[in-house]
C-alpha positions as CSV (number, residue, x, y, z in Angstrom):
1,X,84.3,142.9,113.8
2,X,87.3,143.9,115.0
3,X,89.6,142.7,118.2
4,X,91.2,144.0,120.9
5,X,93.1,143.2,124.3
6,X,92.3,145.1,127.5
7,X,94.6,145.4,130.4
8,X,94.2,146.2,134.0
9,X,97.4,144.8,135.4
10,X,95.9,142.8,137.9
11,X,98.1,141.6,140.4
12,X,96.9,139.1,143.1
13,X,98.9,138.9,146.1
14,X,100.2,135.4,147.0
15,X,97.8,133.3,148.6
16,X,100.6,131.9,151.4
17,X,102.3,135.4,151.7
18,X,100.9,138.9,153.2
19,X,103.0,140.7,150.3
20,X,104.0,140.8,146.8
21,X,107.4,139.9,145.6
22,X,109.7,142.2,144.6
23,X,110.1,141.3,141.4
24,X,106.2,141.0,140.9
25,X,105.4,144.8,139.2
26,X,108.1,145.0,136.7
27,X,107.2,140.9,135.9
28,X,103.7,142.2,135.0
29,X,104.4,145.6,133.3
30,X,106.8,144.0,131.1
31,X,104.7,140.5,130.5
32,X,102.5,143.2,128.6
33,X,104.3,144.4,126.5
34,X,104.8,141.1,125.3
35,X,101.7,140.1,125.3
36,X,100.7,143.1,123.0
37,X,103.8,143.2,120.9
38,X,102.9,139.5,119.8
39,X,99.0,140.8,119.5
40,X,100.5,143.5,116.8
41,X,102.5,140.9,115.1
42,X,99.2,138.5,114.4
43,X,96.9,141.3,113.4
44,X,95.3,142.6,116.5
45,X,93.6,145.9,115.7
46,X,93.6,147.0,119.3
47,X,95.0,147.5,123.3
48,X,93.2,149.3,125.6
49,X,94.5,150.2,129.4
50,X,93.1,151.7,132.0
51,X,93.6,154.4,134.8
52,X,93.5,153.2,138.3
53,X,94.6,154.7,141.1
54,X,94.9,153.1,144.7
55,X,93.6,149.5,144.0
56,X,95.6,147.5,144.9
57,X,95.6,143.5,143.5
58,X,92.9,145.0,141.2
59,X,94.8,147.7,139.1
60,X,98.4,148.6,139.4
61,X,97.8,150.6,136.1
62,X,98.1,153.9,137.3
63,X,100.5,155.7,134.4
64,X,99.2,153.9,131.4
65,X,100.4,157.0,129.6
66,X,103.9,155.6,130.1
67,X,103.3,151.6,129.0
68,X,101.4,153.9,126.1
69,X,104.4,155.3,125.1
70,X,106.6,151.9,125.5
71,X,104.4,150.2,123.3
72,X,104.6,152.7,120.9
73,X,108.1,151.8,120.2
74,X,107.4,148.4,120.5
75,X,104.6,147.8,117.6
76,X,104.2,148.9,114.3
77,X,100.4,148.9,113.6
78,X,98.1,147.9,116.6
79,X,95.9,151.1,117.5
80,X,97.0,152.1,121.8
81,X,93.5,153.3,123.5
82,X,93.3,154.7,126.9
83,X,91.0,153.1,128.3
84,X,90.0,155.0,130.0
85,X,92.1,158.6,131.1
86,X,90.4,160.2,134.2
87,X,89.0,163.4,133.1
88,X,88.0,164.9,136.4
89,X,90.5,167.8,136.6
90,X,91.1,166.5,140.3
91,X,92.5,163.4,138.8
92,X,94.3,165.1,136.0
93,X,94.4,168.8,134.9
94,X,92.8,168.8,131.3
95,X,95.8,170.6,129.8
96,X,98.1,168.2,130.9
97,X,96.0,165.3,129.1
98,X,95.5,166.8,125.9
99,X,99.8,167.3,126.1
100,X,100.1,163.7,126.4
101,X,97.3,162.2,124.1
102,X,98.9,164.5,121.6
103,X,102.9,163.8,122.1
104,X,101.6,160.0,122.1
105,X,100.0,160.2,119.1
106,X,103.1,161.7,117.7
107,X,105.4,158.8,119.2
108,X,103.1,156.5,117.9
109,X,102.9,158.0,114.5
110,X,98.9,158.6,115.1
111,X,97.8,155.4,116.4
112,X,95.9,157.0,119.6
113,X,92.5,155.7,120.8
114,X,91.2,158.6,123.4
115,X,88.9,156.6,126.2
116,X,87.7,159.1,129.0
117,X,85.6,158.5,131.9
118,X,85.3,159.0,135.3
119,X,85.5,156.1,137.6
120,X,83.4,155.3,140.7
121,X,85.4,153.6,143.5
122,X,86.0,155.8,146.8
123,X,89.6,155.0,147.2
124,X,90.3,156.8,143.9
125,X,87.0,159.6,144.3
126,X,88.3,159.7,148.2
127,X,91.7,160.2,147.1
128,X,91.5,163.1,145.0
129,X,89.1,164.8,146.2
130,X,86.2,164.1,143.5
131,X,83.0,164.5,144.6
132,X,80.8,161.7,144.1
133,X,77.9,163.6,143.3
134,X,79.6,165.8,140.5
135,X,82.3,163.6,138.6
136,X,79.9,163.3,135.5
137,X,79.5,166.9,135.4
138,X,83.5,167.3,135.7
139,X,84.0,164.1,133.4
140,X,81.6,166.2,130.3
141,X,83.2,169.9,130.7
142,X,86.8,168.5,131.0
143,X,86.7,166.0,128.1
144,X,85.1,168.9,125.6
145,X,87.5,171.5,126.7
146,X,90.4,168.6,126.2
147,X,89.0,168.1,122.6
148,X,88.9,172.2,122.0
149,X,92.5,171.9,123.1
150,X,93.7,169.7,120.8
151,X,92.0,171.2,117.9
152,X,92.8,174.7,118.7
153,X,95.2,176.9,117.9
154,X,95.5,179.0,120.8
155,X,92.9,177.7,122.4
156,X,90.3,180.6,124.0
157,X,90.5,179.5,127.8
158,X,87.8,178.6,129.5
159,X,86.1,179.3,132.7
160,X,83.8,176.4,134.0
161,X,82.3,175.2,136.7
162,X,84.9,172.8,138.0
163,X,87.9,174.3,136.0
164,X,89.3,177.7,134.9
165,X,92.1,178.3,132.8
166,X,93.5,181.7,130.6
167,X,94.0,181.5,126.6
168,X,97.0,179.2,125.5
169,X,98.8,177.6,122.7
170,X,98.1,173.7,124.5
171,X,101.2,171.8,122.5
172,X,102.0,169.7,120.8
173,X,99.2,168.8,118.6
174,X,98.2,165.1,117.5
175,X,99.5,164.3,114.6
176,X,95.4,163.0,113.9
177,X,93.2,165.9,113.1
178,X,91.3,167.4,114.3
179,X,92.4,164.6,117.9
180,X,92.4,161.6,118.4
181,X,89.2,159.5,118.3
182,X,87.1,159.8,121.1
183,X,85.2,157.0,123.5
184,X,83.8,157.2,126.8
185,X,83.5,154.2,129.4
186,X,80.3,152.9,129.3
187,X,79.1,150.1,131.9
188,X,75.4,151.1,131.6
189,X,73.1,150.7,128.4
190,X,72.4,154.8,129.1
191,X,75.6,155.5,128.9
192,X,76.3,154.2,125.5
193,X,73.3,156.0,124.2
194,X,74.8,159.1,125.7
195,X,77.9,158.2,124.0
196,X,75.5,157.9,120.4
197,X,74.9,161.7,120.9
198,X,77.9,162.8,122.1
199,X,79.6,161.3,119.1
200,X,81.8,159.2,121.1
201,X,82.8,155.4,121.1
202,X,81.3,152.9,123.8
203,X,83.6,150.9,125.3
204,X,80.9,148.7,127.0
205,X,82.3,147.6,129.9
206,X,79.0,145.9,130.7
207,X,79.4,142.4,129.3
208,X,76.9,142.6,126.8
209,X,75.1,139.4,125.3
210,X,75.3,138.7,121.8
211,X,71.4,139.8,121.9
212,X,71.5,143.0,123.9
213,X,74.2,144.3,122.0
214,X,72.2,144.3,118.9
215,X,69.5,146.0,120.2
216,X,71.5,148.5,121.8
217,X,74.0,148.6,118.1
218,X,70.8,149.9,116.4
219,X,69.6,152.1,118.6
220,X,73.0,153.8,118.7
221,X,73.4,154.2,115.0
222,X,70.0,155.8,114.9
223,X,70.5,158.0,118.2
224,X,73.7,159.4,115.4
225,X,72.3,160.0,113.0
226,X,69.1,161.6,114.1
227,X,70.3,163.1,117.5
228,X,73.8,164.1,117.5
229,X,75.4,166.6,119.4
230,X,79.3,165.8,119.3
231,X,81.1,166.7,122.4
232,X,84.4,167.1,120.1
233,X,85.4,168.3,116.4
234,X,85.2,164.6,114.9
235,X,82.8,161.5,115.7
236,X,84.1,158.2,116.4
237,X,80.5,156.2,116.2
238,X,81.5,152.4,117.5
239,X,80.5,150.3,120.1
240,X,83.3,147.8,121.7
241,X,82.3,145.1,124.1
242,X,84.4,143.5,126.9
243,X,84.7,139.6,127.1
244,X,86.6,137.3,129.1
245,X,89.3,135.2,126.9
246,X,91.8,131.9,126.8
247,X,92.3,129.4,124.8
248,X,93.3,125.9,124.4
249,X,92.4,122.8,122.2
250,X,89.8,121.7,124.3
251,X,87.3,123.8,126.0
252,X,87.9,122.0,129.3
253,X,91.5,122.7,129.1
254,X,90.7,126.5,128.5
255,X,88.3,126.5,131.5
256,X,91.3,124.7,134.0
257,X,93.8,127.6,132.2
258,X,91.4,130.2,132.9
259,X,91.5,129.3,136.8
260,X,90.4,132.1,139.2
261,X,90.7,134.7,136.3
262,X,87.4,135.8,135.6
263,X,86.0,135.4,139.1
264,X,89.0,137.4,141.0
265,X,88.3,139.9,137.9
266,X,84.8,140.0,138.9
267,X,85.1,140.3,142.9
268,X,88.3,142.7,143.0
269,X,86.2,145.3,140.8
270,X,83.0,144.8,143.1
271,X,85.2,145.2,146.0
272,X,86.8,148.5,145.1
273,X,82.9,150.1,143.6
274,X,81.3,148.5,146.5
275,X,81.4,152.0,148.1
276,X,80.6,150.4,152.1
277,X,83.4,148.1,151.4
278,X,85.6,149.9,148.7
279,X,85.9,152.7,150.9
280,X,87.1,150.9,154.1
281,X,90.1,149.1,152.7
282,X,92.6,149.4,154.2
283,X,95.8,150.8,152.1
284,X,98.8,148.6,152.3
285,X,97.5,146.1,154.9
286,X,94.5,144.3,152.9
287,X,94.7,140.9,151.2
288,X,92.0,140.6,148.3
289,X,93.0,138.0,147.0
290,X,93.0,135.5,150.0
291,X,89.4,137.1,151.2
292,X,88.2,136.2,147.5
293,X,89.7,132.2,147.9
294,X,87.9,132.3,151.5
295,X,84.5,133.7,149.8
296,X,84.5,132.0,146.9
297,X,82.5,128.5,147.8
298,X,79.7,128.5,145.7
299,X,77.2,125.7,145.3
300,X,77.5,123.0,142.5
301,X,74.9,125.5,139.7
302,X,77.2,128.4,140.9
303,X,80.1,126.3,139.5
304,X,78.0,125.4,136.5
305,X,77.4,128.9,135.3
306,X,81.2,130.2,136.2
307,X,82.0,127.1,133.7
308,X,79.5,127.7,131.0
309,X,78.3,124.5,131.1
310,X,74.1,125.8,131.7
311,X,72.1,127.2,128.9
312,X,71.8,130.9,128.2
313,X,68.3,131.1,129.4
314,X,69.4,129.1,132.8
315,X,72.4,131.3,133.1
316,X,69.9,134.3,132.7
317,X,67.7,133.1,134.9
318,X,70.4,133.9,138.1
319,X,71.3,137.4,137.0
320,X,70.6,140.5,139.4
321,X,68.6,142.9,137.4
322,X,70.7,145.8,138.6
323,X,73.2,146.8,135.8
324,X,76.6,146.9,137.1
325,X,75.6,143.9,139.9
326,X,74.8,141.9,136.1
327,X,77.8,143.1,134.7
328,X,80.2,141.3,137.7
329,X,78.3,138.5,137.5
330,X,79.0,137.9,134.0
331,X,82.7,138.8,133.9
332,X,83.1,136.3,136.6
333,X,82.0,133.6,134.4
334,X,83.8,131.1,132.9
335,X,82.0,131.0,129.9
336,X,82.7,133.8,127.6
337,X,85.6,133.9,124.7
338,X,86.9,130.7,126.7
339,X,87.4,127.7,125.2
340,X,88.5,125.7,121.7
341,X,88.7,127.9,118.5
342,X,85.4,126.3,117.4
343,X,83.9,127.5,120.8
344,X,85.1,130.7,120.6
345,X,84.2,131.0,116.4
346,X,80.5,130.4,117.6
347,X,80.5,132.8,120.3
348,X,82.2,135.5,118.9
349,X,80.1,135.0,115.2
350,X,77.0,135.8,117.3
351,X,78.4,139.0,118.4
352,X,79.1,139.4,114.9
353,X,75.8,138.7,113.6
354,X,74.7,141.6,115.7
355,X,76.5,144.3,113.8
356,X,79.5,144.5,117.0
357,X,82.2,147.2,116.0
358,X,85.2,145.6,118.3
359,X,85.3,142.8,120.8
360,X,88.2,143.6,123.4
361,X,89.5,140.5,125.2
362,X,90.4,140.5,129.0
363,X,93.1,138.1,129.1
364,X,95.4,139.1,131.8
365,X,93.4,138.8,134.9
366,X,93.6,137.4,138.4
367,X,96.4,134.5,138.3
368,X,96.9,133.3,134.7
369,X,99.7,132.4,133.5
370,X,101.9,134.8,130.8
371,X,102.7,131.3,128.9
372,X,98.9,130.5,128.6
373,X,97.9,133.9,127.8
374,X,100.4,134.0,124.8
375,X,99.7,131.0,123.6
376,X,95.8,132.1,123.6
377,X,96.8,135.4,121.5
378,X,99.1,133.3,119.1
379,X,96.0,130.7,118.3
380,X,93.4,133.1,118.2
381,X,96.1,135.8,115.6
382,X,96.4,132.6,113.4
383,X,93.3,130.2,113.3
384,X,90.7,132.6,113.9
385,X,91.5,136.5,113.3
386,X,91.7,136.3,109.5
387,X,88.4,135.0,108.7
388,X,87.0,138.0,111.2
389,X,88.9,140.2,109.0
390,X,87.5,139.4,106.1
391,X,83.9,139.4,106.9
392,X,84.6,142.7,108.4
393,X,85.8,144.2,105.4
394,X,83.1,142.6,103.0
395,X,80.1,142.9,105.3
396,X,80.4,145.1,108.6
397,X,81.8,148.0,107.0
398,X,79.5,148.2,104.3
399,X,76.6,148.0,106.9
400,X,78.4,151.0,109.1
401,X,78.6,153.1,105.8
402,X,74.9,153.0,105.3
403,X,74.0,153.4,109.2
404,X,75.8,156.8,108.8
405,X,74.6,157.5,105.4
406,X,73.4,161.4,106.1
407,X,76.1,162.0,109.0
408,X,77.4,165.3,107.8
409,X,79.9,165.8,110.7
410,X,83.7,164.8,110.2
411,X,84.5,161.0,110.9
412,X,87.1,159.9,112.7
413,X,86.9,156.2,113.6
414,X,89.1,153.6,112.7
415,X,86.4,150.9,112.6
């Protein structure tokens, strides 16, 4: 198994003001790149960031092209995934992204991750123009025809349902052939199988258990190798799954550092994709983060399973059965890749168990701390992370290599 950090620059507004500071943004931007540089240093195989647009406290990561292209200067080895680029050509004309995948995969010296998707909140949809109803439709043409772009030379032009464009030479070309390798967003168990045949990563925003992720690890594998139909000129089978993460030398003290982290995660994204609520915010004037403190009393079992301290089967027991409503209830847990390294060795070994490609930590969420999020990279990089690496290298790769024994299409992952 491999690791990874995930950023959304989160940025709560102050509880006892209506505003940021002014020195808020660049504190964030530039507490990443710190946070990741030290990541490289220990061994960290991966960073992903997202595209957001519009969400204010939630995601003020709305040119991760640019913190891209700092970090490429910044670090020497860890691999920079978008995660995800908008590939609706209302968000971003598909010419223009494969320009910039490909002139950051030359600054980096070919270290690019390509994560597409489409996002579902109104403020973004609402704000360019995307139509609800055909952004997965827009998400599939543009990302093949980005693919076709990088790998051609001229590419042909196209003429599509929900983009058009005449024959050109799209440069500069990645300096990985034939692109980048490819992954789509993927918060629903469908969507990673569509991923299997598309011959794309899953970054499984979902929140996955230990025990659904190996189902769902088997049936990719098999879904590509018996029903592939790659969306690009290379595959890049893995599946990545999202987890909550701090540490400290107790598990208690990780839970106090974690503070309103994973639950601010948790309601800021459900607020934004709540389409009756998402779409009446109002831009400039709202305070998410004090209507989360005023919202968030919960009964004493509430507390229990944000903290981790319940059984699985308890903490099972008050899931929603709807998908993405399961998937905010677990990232505001507690409970996840929190705790002591012994803790977190347990935890992340039964992710291992079940055959996990990449486990991408959210660190940097809600109000944490910079000082307690680098001190939870730094243990993790040197009391945990080697022992991953080895097992990864003796085991999990020989069990990929005979999952995709009889692939005849190109590989390009970097699992």
């Amino acid at each position: 198994m491999k690791f990874g950090l995930f950023y959304e620059l989160q940025l709560p507004k102050p509880a006892d003001r209506d505003d940021w500071g002014p020195d808020d943004e660049r504190r964030i931007y530039h507490d990443m790149l710190d946070q990741v540089a030290l990541a490289d240093r220990l061994g960290f195989d991966y960073v992903f960031e997202v595209e957001h647009h519009f969400l204010e406290e939630y995601s003020h990561s709305s040119a991760p092209e640019l913190m891209m292209a700092a970090l490429s200067q910044r670090t020497k080895r860890i691999r920079l995934g978008h995660g995800i680029v908008l590939t609706p050509p209302r968000y971003n004309h598909p010419a223009r992204v494969a320009e910039r995948i490909a002139a950051l995969d030359i600054l980096s010296d070919g270290r690019v991750e390509f994560g597409t998707g489409e996002s579902a909140s109104e403020m973004e949809l609402g704000g360019f123009g995307v139509e609800r109803r055909l952004k997965k439709s827009m998400w599939e043409e543009a990302t093949r025809e980005i693919a076709n772009m990088m790998a051609s030379a001229p590419y042909q032009g196209f003429e599509g349902e929900h983009f058009s464009m005449p024959a050109r030479n799209v440069i500069p070309k990645p300096l990985q052939k034939p692109h980048p390798p490819l992954w789509v967003a993927a918060s629903r168990r469908e969507t990673t199988m569509v991923a299997a045949r598309l011959g794309m990563g899953s970054l499984g925003f979902g929140f996955e258990t230990p025990e659904e992720l190996g189902e769902r690890a088997l049936e990719y594998y098999r879904l590509v190798r018996e029903e592939l139909m790659p969306i690009g000129h290379a595959i890049n089978p893995a599946l990545a799954v999202l987890n909550t993460f701090m540490m400290a030398d107790t598990d208690e003290e990780a839970m106090r550092r974690s503070a309103n982290g994973p639950a601010f995660f948790s309601y800021s994204l459900g607020y934004y994709y709540n389409p009756a609520v998402g779409g009446a915010h109002r831009p400039g004037r709202g305070h998410v983060y004090r209507d989360f403190l005023a919202r968030s009393g919960e009964t004493a079992e509430l507390q229990a399973q944000r903290g981790g301290f319940l059984s699985p089967a308890e903490i099972a027991s008050g899931e929603p059965q709807d998908e993405i409503q399961k998937a905010l209830y677990r990232a505001a847990r507690s409970g996840n890749a929190i705790g002591s390294a012994e803790t977190l060795r347990r935890t992340l070994m039964k992710y291992e168990a079940q055959h996990l490609d990449v486990m991408i930590f959210v660190a940097q969420c809600g109000d944490r701390s910079h000082e307690h999020i680098m001190e939870s990279i730094e243990t993790f990089g040197r009391e945990l992370l080697p022992e991953f690496q080895e097992r990864h290298r003796d085991i999990h790769q020989p069990w990929r290599a005979g999952q995709l024994q009889g692939v005849e299409f190109p590989i390009n992952s970097t699992v």
